[in-house]
N, C-alpha and C positions, 0 to 999 in steps of 0.2 A: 477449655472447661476445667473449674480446678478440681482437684482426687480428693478424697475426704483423708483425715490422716488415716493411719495405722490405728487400728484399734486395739485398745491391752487386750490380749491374749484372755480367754477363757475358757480352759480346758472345758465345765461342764457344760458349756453352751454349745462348744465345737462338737461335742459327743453327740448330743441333743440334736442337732441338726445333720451329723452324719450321719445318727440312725431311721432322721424323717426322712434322707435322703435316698438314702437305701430303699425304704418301703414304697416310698410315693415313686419314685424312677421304674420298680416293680410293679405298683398298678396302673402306672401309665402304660407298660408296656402289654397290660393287659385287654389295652383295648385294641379291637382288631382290625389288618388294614383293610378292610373291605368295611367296614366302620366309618372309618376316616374322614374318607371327604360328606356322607349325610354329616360326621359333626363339625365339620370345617364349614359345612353351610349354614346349619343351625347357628353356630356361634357366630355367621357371620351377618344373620339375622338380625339376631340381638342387639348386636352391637351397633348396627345402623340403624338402628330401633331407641337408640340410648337418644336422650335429650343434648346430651354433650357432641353426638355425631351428624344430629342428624341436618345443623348447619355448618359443620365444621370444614374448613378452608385451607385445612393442613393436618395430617396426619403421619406420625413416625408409627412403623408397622417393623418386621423384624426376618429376618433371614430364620426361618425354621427350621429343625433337625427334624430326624426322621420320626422322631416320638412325637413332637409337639403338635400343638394343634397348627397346623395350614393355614396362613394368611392371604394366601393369594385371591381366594375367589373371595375374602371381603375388597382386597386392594383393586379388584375389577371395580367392582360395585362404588368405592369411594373415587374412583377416576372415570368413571363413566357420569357420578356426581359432580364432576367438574374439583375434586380437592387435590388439592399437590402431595406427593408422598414423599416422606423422607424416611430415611435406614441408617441406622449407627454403623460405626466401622470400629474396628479395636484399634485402637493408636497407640496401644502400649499396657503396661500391666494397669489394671484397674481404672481404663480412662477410654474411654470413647467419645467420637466423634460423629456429628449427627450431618448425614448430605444431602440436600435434595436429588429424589430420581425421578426424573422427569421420562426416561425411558425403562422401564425393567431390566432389557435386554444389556443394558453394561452391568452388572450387577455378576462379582465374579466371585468363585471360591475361594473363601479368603481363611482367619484364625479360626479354629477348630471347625473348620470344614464347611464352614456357613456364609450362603449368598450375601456380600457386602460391599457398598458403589466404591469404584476407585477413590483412592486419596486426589483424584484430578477433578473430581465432581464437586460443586459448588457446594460451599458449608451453610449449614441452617444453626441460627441461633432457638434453642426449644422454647424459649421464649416469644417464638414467631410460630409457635406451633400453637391448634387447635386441640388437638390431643396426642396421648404416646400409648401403644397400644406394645403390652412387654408378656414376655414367655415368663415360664415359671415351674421350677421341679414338683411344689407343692404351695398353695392358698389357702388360706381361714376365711371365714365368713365374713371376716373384719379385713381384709386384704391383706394382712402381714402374708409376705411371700418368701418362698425358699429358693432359692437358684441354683446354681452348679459351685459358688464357694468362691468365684473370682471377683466380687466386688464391684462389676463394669455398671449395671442400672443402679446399685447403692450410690457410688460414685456421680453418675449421670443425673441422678432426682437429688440428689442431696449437697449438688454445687451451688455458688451465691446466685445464679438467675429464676429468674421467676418461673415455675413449674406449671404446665399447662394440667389438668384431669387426666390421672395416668389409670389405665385400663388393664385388669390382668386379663388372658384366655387361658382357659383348661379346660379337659377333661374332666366329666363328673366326679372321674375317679381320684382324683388331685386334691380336691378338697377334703382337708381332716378340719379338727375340733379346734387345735392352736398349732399356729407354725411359730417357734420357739425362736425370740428376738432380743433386741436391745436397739437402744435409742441410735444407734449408728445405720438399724436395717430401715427401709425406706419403706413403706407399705406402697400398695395401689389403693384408691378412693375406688373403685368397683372391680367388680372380677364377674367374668362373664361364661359359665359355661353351654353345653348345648343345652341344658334344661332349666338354668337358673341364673337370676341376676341379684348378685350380693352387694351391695353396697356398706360404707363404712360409718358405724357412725359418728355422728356430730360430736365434736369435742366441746364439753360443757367447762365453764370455768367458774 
């Protein structure tokens, strides 16, 4: 998969997003873990709820940290649906690699402490993928997303192959007014929390 280049430097952009990252990391961590899994359900409602899931034949879902929203009991529901699952792996600074898991259970503690299938696991082109279903520090209404600052899903949505319907999940509390970008940041086309479904809109020309 190719990296996007290096992007020039922009001090007020970089401020701009350390300070949404700061807040939104903050009211994520505001929601409580006896909370969690009803919004892991909720969200995982939704989303097989979505037009884009609800035949889809391949799904990349993601290794969650302890704040984010929980994938697993949607990845039940989409493999009890008969869809294949696949998980990025970090292969290096700002580059990942997507594998089918066909088992959950090889799926091991890997870069920054998050479940990801051996480098010995079959490679999936996302191109062959039905949808990507991706974490996120903070979402807008419009899907611009904020991350952790490492460029891995900018990289990942922004290579020359063809992008399947990339899906954000968050917490209600994740979502502000604008997440602060540039032509380099990759949005999602919906973003899905336990109470709302945002979609992006139509680029007029």
């Amino acid at each position: 998969m190719a990296a996007l280049k290096e992007r020039t430097p922009d001090p007020d952009l970089d401020r701009a997003k350390a300070a949404l990252r700061l807040r939104a990391r903050a009211a994520r961590r505001t929601v409580l873990p006896e909370y969690r899994t009803a919004h892991a359900y909720a969200v995982a409602e939704r989303v097989l709820n979505l037009p884009e899931i609800v035949a889809a034949a391949a799904v990349m879902l993601y290794g969650a940290a302890p704040e984010e929203v929980d994938v697993s009991v949607l990845e039940f529901a989409l493999r009890e649906r008969g869809a294949r699952i696949a998980y990025p792996r970090v292969a290096g600074p700002r580059s990942l690699t997507v594998h089918w898991v066909d088992d959950p259970g090889v799926l091991l503690r890997g870069t920054f402490g998050l479940l990801e299938p051996p480098e010995t696991t079959p490679t999936a082109e996302i191109s062959h993928l039905s949808a990507i279903v991706v974490p996120g520090v903070a979402f807008d209404r419009e899907g611009n997303r904020l991350g952790f600052g490492g460029g891995y899903y900018d990289s990942l949505l922004g290579g020359p192959d063809p992008v399947p319907p990339t899906i954000g999940v968050a917490y209600d509390e994740q979502i502000v007014d604008a997440v602060p970008h540039d032509e380099r940041d990759r949005p999602t086309g919906i973003v899905v929390t336990p109470t709302r479904v945002y979609r992006r809109s139509p680029v007029s020309y």
